[in-house]
PyMOL Python script that loads the backbone (N, CA, C, O; Angstrom):
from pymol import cmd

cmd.read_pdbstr("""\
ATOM      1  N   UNK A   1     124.583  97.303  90.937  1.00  0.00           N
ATOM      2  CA  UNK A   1     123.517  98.087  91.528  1.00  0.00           C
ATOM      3  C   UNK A   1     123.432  99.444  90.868  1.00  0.00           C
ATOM      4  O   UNK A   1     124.390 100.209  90.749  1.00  0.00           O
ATOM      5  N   UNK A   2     121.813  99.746  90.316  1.00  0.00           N
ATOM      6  CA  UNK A   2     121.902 101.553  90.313  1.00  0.00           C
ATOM      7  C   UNK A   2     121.055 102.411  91.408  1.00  0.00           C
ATOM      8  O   UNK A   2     120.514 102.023  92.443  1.00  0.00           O
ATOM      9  N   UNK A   3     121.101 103.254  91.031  1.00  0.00           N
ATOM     10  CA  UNK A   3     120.926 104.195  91.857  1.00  0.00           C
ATOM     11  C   UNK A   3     118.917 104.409  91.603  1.00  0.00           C
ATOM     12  O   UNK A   3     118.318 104.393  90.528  1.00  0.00           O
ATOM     13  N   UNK A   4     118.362 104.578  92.927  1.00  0.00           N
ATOM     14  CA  UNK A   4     116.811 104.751  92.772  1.00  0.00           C
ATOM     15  C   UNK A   4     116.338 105.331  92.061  1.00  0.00           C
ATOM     16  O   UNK A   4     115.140 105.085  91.918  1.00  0.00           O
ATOM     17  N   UNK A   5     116.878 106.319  91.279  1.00  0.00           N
ATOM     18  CA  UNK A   5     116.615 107.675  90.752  1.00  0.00           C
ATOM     19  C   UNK A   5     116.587 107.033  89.151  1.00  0.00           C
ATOM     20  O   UNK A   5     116.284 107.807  88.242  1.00  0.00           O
ATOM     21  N   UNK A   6     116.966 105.354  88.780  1.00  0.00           N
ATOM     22  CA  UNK A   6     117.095 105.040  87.207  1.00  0.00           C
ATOM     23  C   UNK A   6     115.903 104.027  87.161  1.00  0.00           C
ATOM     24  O   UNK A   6     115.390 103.624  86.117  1.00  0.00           O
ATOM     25  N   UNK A   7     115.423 103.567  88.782  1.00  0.00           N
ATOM     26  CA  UNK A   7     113.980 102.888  88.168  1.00  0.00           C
ATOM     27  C   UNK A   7     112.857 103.074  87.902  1.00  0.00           C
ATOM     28  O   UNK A   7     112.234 104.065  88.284  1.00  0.00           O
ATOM     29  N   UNK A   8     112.308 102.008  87.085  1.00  0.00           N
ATOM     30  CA  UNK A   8     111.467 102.535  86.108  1.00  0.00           C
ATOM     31  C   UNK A   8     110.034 102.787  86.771  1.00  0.00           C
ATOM     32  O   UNK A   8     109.610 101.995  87.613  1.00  0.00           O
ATOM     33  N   UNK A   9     109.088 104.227  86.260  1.00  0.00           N
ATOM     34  CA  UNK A   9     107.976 104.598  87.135  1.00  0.00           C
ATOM     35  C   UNK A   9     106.931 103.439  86.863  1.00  0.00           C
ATOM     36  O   UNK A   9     106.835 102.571  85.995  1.00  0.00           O
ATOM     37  N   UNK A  10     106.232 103.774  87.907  1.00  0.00           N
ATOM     38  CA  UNK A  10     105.078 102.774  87.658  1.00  0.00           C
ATOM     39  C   UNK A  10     104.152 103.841  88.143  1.00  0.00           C
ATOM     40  O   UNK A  10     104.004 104.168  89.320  1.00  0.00           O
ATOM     41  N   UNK A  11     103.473 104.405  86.980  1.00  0.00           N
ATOM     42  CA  UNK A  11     102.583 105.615  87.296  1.00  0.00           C
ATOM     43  C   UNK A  11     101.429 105.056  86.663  1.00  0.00           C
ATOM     44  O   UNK A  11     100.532 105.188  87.495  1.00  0.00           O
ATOM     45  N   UNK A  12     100.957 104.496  85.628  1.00  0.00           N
ATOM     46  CA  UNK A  12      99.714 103.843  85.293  1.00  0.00           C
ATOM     47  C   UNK A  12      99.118 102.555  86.018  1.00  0.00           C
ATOM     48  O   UNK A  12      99.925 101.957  86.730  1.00  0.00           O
ATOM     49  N   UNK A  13      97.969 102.093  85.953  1.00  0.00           N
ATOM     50  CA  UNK A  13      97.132 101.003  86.452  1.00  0.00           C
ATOM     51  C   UNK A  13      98.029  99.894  85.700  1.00  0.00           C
ATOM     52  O   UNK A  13      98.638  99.254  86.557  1.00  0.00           O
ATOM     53  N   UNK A  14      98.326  99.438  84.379  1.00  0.00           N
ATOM     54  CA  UNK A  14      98.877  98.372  84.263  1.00  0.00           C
ATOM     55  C   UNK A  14     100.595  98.542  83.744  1.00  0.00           C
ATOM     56  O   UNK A  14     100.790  99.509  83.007  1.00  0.00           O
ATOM     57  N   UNK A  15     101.402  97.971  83.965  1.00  0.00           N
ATOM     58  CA  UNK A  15     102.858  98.275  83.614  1.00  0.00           C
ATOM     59  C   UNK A  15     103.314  96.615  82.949  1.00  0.00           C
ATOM     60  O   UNK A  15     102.727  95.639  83.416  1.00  0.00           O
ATOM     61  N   UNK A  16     103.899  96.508  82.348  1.00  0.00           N
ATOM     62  CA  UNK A  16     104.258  95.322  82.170  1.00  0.00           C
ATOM     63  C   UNK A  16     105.996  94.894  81.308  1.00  0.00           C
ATOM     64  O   UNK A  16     106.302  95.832  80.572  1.00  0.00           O
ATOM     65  N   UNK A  17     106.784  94.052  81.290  1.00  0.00           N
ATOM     66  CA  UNK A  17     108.146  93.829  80.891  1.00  0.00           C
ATOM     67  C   UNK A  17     108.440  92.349  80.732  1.00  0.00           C
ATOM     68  O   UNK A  17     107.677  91.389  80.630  1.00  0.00           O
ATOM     69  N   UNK A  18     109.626  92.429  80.740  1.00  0.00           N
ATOM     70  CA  UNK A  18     110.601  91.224  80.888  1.00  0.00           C
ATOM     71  C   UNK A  18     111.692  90.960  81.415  1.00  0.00           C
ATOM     72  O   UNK A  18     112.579  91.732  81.049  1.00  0.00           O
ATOM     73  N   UNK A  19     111.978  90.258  82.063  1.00  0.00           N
ATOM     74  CA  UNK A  19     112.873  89.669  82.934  1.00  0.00           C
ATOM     75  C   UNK A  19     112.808  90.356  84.230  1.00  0.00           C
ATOM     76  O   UNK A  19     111.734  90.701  84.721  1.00  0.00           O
ATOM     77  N   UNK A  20     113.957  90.560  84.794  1.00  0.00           N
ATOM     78  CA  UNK A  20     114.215  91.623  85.825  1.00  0.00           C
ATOM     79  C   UNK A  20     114.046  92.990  86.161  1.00  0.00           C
ATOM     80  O   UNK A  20     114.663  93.772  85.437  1.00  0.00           O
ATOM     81  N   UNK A  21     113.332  93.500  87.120  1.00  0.00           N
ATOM     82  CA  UNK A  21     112.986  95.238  87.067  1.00  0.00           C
ATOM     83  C   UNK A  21     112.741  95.586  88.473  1.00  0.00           C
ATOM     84  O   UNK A  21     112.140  95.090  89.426  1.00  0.00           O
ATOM     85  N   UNK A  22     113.492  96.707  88.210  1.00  0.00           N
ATOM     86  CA  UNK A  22     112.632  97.527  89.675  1.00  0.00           C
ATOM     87  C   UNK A  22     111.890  98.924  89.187  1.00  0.00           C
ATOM     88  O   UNK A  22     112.230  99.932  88.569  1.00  0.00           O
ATOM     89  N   UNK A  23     110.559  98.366  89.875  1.00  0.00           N
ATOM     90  CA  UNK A  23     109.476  99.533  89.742  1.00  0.00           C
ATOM     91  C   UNK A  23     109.717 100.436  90.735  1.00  0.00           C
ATOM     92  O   UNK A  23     110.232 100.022  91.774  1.00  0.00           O
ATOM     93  N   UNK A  24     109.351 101.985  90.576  1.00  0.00           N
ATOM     94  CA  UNK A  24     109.144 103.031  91.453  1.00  0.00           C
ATOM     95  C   UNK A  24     108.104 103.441  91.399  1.00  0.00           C
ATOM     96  O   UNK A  24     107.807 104.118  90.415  1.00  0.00           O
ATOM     97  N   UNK A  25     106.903 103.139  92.682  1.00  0.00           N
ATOM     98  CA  UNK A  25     105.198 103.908  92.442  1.00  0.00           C
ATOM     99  C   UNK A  25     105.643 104.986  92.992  1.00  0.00           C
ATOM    100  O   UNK A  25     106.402 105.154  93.947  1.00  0.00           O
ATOM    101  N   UNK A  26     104.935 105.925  92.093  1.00  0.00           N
ATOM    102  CA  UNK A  26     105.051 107.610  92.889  1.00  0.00           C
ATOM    103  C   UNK A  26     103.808 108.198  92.375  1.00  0.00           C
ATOM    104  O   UNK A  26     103.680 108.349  91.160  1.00  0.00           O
ATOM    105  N   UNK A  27     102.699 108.613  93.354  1.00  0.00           N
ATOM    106  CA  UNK A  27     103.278 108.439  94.694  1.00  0.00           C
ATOM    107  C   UNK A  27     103.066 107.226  95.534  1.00  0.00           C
ATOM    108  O   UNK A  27     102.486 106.364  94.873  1.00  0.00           O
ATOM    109  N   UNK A  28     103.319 106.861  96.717  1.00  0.00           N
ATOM    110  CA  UNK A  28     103.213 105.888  96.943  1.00  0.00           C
ATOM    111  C   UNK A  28     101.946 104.786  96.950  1.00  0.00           C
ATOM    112  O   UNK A  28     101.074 105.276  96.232  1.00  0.00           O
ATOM    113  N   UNK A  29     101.544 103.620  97.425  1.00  0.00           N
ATOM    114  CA  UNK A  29     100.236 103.311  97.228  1.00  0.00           C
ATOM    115  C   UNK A  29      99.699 103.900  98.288  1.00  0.00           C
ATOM    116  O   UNK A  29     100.379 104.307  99.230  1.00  0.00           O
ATOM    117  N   UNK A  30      98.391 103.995  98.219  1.00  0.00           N
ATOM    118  CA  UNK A  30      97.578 104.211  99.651  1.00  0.00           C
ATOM    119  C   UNK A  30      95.999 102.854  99.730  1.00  0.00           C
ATOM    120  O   UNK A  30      95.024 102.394  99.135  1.00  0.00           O
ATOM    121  N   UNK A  31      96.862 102.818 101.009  1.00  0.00           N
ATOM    122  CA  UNK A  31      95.724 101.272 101.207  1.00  0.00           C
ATOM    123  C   UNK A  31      96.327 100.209 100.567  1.00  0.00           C
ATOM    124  O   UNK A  31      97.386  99.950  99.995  1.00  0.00           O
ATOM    125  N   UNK A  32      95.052  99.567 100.929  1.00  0.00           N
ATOM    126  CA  UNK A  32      95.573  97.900 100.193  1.00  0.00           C
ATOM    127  C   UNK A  32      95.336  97.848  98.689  1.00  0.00           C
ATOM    128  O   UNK A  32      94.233  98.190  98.265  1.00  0.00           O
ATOM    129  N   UNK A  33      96.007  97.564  98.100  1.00  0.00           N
ATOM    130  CA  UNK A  33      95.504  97.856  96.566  1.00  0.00           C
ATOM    131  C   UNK A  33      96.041  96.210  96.410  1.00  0.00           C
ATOM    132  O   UNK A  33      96.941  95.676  97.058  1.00  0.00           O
ATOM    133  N   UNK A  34      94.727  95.271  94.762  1.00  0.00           N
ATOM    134  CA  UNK A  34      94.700  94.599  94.253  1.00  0.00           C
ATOM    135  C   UNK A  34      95.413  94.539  93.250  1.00  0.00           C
ATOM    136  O   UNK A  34      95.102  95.237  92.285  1.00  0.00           O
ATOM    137  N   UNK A  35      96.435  93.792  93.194  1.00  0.00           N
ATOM    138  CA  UNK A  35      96.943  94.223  91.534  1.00  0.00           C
ATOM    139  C   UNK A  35      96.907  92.611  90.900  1.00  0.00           C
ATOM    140  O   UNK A  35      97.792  91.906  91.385  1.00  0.00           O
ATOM    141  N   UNK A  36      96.149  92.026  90.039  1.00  0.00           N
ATOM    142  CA  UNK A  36      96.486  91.490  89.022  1.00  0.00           C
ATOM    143  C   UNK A  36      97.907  90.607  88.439  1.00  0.00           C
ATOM    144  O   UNK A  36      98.100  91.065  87.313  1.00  0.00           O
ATOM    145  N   UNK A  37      98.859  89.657  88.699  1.00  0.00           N
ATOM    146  CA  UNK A  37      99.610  89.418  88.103  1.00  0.00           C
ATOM    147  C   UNK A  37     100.159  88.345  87.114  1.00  0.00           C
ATOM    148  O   UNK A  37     100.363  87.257  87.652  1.00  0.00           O
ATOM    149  N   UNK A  38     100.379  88.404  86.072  1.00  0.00           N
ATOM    150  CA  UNK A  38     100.930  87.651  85.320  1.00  0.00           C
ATOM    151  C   UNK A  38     102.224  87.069  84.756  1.00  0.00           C
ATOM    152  O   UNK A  38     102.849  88.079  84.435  1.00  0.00           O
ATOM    153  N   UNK A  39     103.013  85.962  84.441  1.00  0.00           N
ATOM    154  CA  UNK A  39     103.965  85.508  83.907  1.00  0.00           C
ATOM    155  C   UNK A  39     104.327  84.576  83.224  1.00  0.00           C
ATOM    156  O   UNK A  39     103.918  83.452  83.516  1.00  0.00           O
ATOM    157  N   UNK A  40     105.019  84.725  82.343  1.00  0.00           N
ATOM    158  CA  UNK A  40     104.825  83.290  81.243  1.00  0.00           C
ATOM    159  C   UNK A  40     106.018  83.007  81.020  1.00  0.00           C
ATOM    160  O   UNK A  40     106.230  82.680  79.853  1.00  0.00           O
ATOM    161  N   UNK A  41     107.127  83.006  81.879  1.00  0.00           N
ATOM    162  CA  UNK A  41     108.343  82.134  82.076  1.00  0.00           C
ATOM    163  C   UNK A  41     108.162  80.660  82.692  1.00  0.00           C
ATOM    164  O   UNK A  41     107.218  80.067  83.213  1.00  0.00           O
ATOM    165  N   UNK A  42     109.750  80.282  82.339  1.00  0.00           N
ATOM    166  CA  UNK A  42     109.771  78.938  83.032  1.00  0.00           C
ATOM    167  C   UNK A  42     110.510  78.597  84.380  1.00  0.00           C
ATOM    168  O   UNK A  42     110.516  77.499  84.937  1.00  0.00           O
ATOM    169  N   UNK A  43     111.295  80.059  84.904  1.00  0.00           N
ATOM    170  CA  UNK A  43     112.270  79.813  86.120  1.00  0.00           C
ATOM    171  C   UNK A  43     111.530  80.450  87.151  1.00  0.00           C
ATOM    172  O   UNK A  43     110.307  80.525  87.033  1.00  0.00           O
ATOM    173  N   UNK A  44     112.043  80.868  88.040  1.00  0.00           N
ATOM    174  CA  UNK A  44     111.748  81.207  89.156  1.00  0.00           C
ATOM    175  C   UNK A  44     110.894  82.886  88.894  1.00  0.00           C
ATOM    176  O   UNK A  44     111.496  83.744  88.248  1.00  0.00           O
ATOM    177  N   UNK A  45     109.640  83.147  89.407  1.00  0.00           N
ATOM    178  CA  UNK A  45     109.248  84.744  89.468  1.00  0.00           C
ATOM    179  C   UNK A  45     109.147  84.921  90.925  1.00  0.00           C
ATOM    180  O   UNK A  45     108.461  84.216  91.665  1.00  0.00           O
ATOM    181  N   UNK A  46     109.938  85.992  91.310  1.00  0.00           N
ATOM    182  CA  UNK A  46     110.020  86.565  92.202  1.00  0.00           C
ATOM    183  C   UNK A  46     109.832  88.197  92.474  1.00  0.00           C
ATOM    184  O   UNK A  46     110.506  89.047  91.892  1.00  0.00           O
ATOM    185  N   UNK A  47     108.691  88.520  93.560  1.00  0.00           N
ATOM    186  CA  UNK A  47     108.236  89.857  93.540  1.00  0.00           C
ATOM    187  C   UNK A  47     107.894  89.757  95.110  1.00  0.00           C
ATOM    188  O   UNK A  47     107.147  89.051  95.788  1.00  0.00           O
ATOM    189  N   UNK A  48     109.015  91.053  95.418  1.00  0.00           N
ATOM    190  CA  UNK A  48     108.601  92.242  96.662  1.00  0.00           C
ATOM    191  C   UNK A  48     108.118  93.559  96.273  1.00  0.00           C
ATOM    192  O   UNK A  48     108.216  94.339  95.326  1.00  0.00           O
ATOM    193  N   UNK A  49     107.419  93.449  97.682  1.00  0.00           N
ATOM    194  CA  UNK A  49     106.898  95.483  97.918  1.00  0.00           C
ATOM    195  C   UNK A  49     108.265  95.847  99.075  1.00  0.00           C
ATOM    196  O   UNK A  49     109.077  95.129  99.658  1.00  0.00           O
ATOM    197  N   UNK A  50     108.037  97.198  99.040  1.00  0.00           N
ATOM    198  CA  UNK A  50     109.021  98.095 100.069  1.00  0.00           C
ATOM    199  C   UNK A  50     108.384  98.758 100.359  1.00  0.00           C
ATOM    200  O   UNK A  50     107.840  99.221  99.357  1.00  0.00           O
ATOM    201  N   UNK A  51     107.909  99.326 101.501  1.00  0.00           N
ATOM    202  CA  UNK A  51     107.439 100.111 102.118  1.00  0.00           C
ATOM    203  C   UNK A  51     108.493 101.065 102.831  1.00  0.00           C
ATOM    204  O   UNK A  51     109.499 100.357 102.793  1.00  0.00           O
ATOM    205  N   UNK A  52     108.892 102.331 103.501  1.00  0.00           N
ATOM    206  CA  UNK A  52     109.668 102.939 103.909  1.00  0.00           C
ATOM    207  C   UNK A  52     110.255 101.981 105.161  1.00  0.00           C
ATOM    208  O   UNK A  52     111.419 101.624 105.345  1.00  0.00           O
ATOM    209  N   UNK A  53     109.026 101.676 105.982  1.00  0.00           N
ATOM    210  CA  UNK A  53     109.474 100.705 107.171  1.00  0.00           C
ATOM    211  C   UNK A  53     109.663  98.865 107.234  1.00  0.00           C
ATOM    212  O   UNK A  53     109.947  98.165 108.205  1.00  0.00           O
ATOM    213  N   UNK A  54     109.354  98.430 105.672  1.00  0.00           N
ATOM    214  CA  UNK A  54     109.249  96.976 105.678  1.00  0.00           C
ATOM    215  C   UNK A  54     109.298  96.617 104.215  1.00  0.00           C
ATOM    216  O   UNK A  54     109.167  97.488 103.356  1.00  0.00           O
ATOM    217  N   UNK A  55     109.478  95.397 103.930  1.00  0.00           N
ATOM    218  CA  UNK A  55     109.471  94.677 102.602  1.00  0.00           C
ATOM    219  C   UNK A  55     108.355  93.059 103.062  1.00  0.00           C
ATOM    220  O   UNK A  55     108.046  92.499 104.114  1.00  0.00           O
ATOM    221  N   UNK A  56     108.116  92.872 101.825  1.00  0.00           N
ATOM    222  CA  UNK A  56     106.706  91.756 101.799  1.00  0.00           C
ATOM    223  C   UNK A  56     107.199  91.064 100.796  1.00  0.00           C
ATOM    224  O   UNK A  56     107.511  91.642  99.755  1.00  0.00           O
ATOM    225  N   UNK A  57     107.383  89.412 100.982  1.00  0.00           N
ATOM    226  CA  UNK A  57     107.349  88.680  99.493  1.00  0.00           C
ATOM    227  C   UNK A  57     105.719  89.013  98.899  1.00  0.00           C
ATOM    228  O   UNK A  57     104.634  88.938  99.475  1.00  0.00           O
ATOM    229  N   UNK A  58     105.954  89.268  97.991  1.00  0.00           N
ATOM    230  CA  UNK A  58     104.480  88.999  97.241  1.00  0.00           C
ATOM    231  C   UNK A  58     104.212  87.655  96.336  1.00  0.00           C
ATOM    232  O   UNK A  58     103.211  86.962  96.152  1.00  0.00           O
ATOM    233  N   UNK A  59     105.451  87.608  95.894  1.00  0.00           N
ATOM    234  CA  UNK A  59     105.362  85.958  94.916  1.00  0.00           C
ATOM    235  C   UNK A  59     106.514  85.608  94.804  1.00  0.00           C
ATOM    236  O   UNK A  59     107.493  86.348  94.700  1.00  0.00           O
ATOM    237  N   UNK A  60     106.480  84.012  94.821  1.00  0.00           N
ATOM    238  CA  UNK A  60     107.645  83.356  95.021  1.00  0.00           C
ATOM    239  C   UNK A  60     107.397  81.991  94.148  1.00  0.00           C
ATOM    240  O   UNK A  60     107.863  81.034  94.766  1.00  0.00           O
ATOM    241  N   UNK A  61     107.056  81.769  93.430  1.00  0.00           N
ATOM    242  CA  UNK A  61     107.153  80.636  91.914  1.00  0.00           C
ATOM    243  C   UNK A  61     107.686  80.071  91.212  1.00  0.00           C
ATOM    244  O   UNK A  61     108.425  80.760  90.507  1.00  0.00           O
ATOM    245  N   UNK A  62     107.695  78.885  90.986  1.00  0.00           N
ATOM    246  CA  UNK A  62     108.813  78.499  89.431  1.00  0.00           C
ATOM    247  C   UNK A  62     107.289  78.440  88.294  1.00  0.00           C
ATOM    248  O   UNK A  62     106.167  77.954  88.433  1.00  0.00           O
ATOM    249  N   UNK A  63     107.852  79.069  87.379  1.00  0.00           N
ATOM    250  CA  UNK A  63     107.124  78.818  85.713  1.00  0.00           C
ATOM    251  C   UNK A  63     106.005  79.945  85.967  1.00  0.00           C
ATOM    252  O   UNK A  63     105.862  80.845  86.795  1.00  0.00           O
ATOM    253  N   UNK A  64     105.406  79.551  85.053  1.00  0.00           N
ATOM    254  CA  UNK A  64     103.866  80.335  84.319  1.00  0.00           C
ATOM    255  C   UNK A  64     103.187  80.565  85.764  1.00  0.00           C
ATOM    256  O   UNK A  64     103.053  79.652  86.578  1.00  0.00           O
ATOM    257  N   UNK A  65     102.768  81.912  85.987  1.00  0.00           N
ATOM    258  CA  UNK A  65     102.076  82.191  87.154  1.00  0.00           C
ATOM    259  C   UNK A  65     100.932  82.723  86.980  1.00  0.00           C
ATOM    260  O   UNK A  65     101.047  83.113  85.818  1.00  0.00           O
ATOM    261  N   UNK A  66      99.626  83.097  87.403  1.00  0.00           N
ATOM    262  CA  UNK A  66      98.700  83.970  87.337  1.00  0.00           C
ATOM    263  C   UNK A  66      97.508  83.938  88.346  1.00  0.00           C
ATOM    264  O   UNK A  66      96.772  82.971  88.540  1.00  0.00           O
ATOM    265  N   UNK A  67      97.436  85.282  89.017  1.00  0.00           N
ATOM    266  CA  UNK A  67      97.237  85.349  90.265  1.00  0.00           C
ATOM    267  C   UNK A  67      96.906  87.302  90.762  1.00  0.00           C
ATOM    268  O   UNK A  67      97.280  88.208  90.018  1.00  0.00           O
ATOM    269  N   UNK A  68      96.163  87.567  92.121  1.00  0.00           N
ATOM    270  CA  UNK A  68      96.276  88.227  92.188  1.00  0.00           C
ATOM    271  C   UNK A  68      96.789  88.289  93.785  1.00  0.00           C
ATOM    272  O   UNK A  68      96.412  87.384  94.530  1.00  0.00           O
ATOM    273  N   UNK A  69      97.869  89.628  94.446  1.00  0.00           N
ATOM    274  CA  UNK A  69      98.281  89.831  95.409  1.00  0.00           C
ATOM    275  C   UNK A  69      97.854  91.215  95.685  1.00  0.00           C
ATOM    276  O   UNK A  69      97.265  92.034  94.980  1.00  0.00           O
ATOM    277  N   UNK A  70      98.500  91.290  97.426  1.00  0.00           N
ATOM    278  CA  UNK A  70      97.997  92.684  97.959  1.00  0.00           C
ATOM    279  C   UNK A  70      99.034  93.253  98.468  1.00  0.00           C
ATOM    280  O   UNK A  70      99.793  92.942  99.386  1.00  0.00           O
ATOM    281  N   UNK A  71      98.939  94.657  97.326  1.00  0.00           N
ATOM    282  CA  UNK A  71      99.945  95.565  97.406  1.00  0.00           C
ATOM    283  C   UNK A  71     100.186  96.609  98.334  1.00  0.00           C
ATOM    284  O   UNK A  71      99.995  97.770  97.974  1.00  0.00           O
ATOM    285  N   UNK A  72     100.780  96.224 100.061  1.00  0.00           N
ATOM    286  CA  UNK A  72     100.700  96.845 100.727  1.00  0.00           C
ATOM    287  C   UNK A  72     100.203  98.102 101.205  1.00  0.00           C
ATOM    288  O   UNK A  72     100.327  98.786 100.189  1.00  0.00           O
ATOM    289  N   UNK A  73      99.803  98.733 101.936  1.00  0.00           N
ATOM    290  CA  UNK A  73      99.498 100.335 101.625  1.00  0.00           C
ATOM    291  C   UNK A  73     101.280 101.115 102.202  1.00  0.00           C
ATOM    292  O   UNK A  73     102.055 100.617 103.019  1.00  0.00           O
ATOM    293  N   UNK A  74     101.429 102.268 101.514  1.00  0.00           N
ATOM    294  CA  UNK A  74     102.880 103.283 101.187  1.00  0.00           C
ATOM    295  C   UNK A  74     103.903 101.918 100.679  1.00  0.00           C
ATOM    296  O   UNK A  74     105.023 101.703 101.142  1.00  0.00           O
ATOM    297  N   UNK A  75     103.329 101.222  99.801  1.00  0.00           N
ATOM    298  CA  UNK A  75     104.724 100.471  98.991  1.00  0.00           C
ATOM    299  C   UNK A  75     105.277 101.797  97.528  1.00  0.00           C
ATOM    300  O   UNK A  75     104.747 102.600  96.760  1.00  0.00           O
ATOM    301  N   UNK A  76     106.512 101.326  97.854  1.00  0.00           N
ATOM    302  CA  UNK A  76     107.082 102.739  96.814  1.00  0.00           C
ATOM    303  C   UNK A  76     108.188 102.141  95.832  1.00  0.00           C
ATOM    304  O   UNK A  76     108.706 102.692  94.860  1.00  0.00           O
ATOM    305  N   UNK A  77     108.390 100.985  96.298  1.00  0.00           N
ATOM    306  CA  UNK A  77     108.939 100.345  95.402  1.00  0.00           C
ATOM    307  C   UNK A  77     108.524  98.459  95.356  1.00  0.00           C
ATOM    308  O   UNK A  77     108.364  97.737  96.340  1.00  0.00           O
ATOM    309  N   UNK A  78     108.421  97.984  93.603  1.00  0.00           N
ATOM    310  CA  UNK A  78     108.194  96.656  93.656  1.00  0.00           C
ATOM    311  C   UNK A  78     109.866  95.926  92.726  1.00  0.00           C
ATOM    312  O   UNK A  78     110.364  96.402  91.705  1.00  0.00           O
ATOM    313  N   UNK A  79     110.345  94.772  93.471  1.00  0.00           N
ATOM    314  CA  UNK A  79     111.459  94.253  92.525  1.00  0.00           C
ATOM    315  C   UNK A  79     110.920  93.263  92.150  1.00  0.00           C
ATOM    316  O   UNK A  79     110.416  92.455  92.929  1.00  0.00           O
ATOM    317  N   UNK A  80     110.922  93.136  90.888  1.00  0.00           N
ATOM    318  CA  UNK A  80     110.977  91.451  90.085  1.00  0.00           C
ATOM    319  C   UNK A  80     111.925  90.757  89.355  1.00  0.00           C
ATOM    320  O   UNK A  80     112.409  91.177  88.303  1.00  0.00           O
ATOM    321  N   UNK A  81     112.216  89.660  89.906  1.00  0.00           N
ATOM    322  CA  UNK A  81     112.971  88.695  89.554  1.00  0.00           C
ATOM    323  C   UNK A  81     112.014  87.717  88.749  1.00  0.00           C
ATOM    324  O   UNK A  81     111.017  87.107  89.135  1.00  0.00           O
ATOM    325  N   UNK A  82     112.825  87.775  87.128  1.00  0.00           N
ATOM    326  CA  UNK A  82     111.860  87.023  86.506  1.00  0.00           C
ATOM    327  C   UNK A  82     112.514  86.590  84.901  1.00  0.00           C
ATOM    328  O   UNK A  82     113.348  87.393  84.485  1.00  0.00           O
ATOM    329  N   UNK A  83     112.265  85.639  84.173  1.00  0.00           N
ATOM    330  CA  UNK A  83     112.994  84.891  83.063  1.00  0.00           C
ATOM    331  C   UNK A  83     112.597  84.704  82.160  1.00  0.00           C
ATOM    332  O   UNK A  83     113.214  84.147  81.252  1.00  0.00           O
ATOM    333  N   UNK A  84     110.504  85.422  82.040  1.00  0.00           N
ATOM    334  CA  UNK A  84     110.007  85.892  80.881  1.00  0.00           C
ATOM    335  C   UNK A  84     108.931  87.076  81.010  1.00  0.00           C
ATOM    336  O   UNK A  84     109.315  87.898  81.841  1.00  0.00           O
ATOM    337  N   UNK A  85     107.717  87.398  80.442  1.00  0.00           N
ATOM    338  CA  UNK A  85     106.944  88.174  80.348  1.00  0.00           C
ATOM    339  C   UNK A  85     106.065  88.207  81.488  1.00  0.00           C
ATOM    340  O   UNK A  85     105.277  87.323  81.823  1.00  0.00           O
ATOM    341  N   UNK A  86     106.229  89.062  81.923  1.00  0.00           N
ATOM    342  CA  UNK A  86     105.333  89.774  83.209  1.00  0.00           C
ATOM    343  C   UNK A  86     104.101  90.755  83.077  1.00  0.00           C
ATOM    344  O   UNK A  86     104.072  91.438  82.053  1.00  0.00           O
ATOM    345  N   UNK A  87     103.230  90.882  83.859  1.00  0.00           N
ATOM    346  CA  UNK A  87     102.468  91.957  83.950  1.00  0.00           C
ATOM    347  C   UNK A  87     101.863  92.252  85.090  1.00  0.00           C
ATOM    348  O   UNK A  87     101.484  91.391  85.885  1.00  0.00           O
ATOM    349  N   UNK A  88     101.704  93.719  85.282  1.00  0.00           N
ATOM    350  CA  UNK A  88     100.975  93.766  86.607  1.00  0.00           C
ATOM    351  C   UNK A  88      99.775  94.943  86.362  1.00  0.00           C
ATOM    352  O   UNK A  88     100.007  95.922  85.653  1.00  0.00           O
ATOM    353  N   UNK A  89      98.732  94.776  86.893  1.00  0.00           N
ATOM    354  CA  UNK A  89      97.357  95.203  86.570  1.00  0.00           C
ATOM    355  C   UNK A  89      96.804  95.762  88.297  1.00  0.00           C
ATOM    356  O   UNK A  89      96.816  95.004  89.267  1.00  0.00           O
ATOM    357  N   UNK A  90      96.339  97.268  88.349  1.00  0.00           N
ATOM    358  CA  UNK A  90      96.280  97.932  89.935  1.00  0.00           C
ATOM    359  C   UNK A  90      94.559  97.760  89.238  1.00  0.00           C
ATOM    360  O   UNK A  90      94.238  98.000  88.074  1.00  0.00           O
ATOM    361  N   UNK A  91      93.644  97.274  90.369  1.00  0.00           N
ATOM    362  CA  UNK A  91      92.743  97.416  90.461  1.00  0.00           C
ATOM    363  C   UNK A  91      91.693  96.455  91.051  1.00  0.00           C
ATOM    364  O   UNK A  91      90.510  96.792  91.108  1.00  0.00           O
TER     365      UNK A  91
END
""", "prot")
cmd.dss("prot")
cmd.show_as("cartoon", "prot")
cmd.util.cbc("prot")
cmd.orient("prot")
């Protein structure tokens, strides 16, 4: 485990990686926001929101995904569990 203060920002509309990550939105979302998502692995993609008072599966998949979910309103952090190329798109 690290510490909140080493994950990575998610300050632009699209962010995107590989494998495993935890995002930090700052500041938090407000409202329901659309985001866009993509993946082009073959194992399991897995993605939560955190909100101060709650967490949300957002996606739960094996392989190639593409799709869009709703990104809670005050989510401040997203984790992904994932085994190839990801992307996520706010809008």
């Amino acid at each position: 485990m690290k510490p909140l203060a080493v994950a990575r920002p998610w300050t632009n509309a699209r962010v995107s990686g590989r494998g495993d990550e935890v995002l930090l939105l700052s500041p938090a979302s407000s409202g329901l926001t659309t985001v866009k998502v993509n993946h082009s692995g073959s194992s399991n993609f897995i993605v939560y929101s955190y909100t101060e008072q709650s967490q949300e599966g957002l996606v739960n998949e094996i392989g190639s995904y593409r799709g869009e979910v709703l990104l809670p309103d005050g989510t401040v952090l997203v984790t992904i569990h994932a085994d190839g190329r990801w992307t996520f798109s706010k809008g």
